[in-house]
N, C-alpha and C positions, 0 to 999 in steps of 0.2 A: 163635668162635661165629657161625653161621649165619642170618641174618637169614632167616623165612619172609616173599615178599611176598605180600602180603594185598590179592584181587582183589573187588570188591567189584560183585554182581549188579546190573545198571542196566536200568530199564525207559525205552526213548522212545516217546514219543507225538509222531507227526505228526498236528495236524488238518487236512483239509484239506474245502473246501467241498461236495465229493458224491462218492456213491458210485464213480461212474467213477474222478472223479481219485484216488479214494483205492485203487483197483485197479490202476492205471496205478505208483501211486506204488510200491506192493507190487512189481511186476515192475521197477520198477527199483532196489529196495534190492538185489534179488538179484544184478542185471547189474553195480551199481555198488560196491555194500558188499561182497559176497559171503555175503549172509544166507543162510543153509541153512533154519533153519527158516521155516515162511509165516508172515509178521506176521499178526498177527490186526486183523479189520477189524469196527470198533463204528461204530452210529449213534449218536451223540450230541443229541437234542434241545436246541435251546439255552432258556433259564429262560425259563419261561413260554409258550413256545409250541408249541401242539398242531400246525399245521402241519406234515408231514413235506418238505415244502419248503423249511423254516426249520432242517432237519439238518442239523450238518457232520457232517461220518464221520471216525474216528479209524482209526491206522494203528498199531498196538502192538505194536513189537521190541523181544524181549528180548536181553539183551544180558548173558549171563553170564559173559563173561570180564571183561567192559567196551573191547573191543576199537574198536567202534565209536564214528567219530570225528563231537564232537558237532556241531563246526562245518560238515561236510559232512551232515549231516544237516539242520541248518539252512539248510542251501543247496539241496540236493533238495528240500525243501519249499517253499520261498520258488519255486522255478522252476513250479511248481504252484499258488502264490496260497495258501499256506497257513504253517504256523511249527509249531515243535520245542518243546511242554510242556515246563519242568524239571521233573523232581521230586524 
């Protein structure tokens, strides 16, 4: 009997603190991970403030095989002043 392995769809969320860096970070998931598709890039307001100054911007790979390694991901982010959501 054949064991199916069972890959389960993972989403990361990089925040990182503005728009730039979170562009920047984009072009290098691609050079580094070998992301194909373009992460998608959110503004995130933080609680309570209307400021758009007071944005981080998120960085959101999906990751449907789950191929992408989370600790390097953590570390691209970190090199950026930012960190890696679980969810």
């Amino acid at each position: 009997m054949s064991e199916a392995r069972h890959v389960r769809h993972v989403r990361h969320v990089l925040v990182l603190p503005d728009r730039d860096t979170a562009e920047e970070v984009a072009e290098a998931l691609a050079e580094r991970f070998g992301v194909a598709e373009e992460p998608q890039l959110v503004r995130d307001a933080l609680a309570g403030e209307d400021d758009a100054e007071d944005a981080q911007w998120l960085v959101v790979v999906e990751d449907p095989d789950g191929v992408y390694d989370p600790a390097g991901l953590d570390r691209l982010a970190a090199e950026y002043e930012g960190w890696r959501e679980a969810e």
